[in-house]
DODO-864713 format. One record per residue: x, y, z of N, C-alpha, C in turn; residue in one letter. Coordinates in steps of 0.1 Angstrom, whole numbers, plus 5000, padded with zeros to 4 digits. Example, Ala and Ser with C-alpha at 12.3 -4.5 7.8 and 13.67 -1.06 7.14 Angstrom:
BEGIN
513249435078512349555078513249675078A
512849785071513749895071512950005079S
This chain:
BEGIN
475150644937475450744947474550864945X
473650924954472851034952473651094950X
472951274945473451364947474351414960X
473251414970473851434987474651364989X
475051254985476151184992477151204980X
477451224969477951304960478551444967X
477451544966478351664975478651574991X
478451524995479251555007480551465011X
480851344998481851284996482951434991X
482151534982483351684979483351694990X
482951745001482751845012483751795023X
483951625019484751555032486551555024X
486551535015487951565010488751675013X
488751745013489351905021489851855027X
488851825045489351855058489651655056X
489951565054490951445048491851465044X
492251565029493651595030494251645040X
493751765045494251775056495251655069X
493951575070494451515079495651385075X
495551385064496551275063498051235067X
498351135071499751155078501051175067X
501451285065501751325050503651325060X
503951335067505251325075505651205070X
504751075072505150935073504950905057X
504050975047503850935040505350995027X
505951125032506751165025508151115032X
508251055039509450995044509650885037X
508750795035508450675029508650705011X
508050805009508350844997510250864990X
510850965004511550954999513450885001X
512450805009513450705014513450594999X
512350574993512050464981513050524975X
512450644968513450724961514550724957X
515250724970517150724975517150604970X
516650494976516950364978516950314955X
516050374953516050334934517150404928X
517650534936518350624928519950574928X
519850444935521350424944522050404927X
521750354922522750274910523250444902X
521850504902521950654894523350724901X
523350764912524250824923525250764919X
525750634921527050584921527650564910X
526850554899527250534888527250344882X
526650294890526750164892525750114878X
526650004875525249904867525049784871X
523949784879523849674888523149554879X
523249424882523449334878521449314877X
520649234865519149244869518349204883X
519049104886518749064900518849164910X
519649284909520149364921519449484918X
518549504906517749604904516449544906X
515749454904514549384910514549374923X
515949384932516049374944515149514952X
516149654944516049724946514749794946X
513949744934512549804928511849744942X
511749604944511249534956511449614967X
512349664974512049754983512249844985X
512049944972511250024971509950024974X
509349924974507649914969507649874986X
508249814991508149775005507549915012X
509450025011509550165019508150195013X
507350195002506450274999504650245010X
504650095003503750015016503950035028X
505450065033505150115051504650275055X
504650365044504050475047502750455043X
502050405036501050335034500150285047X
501250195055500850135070499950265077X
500450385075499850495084498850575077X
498150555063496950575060495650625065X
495750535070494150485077494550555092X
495550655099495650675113495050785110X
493650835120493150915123492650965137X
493451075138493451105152492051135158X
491151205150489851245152488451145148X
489050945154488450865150486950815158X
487350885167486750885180485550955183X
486151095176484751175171483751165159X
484151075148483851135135483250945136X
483350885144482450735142480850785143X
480650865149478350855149478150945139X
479251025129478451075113477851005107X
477151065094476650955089477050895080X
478050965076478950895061479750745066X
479650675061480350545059481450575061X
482050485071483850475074484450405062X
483350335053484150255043484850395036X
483350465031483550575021484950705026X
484850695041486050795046487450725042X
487450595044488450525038488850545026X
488050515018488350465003488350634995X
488050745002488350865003490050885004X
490350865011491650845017492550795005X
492350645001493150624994492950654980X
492050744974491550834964492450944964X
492250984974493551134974494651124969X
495350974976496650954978497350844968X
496050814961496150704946497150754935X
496550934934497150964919499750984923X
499351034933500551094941501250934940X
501050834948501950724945501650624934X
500950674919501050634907502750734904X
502350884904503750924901504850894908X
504750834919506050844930506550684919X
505650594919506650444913506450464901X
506150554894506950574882507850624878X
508350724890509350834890510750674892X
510450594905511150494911512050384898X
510650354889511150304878511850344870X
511650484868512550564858513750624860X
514150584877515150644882516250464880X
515450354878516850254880516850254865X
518250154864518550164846517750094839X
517750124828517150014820516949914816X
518649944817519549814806518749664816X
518749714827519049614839517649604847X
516749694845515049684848514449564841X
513549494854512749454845511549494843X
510549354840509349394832508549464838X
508149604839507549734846506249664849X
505749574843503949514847503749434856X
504849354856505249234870505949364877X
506749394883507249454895505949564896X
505649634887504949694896503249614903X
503149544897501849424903501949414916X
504049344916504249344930503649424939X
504249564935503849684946502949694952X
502049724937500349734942499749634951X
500149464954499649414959499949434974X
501849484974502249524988501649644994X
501449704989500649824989499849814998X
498549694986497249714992496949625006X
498449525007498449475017498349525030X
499349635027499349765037497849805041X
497049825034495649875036495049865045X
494749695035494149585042494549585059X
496049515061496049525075495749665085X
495649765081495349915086493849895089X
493549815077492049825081491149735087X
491849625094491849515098492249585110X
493049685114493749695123491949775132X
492049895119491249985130489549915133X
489249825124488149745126487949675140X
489349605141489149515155489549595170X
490249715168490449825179490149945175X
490050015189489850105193491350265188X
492150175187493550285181493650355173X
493650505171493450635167494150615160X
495750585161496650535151497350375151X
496950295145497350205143498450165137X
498550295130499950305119501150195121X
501650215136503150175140502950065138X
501949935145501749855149501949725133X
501149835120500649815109501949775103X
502849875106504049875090504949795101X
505249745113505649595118505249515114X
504049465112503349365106503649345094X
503749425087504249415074505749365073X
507149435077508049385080508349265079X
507449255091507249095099506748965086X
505949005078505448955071506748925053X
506949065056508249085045509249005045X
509648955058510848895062510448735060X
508948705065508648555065508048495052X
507748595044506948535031507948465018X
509248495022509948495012510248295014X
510448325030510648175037509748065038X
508748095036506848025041506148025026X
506948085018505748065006506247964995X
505047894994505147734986506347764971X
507347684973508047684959507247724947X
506647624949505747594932505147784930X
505147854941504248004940504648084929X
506448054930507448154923506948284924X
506848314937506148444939507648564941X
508648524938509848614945510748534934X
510848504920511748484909512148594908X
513248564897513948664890513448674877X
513348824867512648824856513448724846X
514448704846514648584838513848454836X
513648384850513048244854512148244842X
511748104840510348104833509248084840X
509548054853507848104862507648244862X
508048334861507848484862506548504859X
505848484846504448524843503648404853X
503448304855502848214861502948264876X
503848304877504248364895503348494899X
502948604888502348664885501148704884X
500548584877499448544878498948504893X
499748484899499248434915499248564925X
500348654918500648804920498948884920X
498448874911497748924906496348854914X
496548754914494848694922495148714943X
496448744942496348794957496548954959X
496749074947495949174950494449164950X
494249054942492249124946492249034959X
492348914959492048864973492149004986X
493449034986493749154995493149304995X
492549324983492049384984489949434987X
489649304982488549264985488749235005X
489649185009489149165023489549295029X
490549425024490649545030488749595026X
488149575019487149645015485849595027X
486049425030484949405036485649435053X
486649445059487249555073486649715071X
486249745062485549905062484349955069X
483449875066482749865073482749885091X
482249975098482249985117481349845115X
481549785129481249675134479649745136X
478249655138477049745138477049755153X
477449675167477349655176478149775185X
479349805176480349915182479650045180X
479050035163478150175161477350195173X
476250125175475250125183475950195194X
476650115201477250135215477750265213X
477850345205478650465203477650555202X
């Protein structure tokens, strides 16, 4: 990266924080929150399955504020700069990286212990829900014209939340319990579909050259 595109990646952060959808993204925050802190509150010691439950959607609530990322109202204007929409992107989730490292650690530390599991697998989970979130945001704004694609985004997800549990191959063990003995093997697959997902959020970054033009 040159210098110039160095300062002017500083110069674009500012008016990006700014814009971020920080409503959707703190709702989502702290709906996770509530949702980890339930056993804390009640006094409950929930059983390990019912705290993997919990950790799980957690990371879900967290990925649907995620869904609204990528919604920029001022998308319309800011396509014939010269800076890369990848780089406005990947800007974006730069800002908002270090903020939800602390939010799912805060999440972790809020369920019990006794009854947590392995912090490396659940949180793998997350990150791959996460970046799923991205990915489809970015997929979204690639193939339309929608300033916010947000809503459309964290349905899809949902949608996807509800069917993956049903659709995905036994042998995956992508949704065990930390007991099972597929857990690390299930993980491993965990793990080769955050980069999948995230390598194809990365090549959606890119503006189409034809839409550029036309713009």
């Amino acid at each position: 990266m040159t210098a110039a595109r160095r300062a002017l990646t500083v110069d674009l952060a500012g008016p990006l924080w700014r814009t971020l959808p920080w409503r959707a993204l703190a709702a989502a925050g702290t709906l996770g929150l509530l949702v980890a802190a339930v056993p804390l509150a009640t006094g409950a010691e929930p059983a390990p399955w019912q705290t993997l439950l919990l950790l799980r959607g957690a990371a879900l609530i967290g990925a649907l504020g995620l869904a609204f990322l990528l919604d920029d109202p001022a998308r319309h204007l800011t396509a014939p700069v010269p800076t890369p929409r990848l780089l406005r992107q990947a800007l974006r989730v730069a800002l908002v990286a270090p903020l939800a490292a602390l939010w799912w650690t805060t999440v972790l530390l809020l369920t019990p212990s006794a009854s947590r599991p392995p912090a490396g697998g659940v949180t793998l989970e997350a990150l791959t829900v996460g970046a799923l979130a991205l990915a489809v945001a970015a997929l979204a704004v690639r193939l339309t014209d929608e300033a916010r694609p947000g809503p459309y985004v964290a349905a899809s997800l949902l949608l996807t939340a509800v069917l993956a549990p049903l659709l995905a191959p036994e042998g995956w063990a992508l949704f065990v319990q930390a007991g099972d003995p597929r857990w690390s093997a299930g993980h491993d697959r965990w793990a080769v579909l955050a980069v999948a997902v995230a390598l194809a959020g990365a090549a959606c970054g890119p503006e189409p050259l034809g839409r550029r033009a036309a713009r």
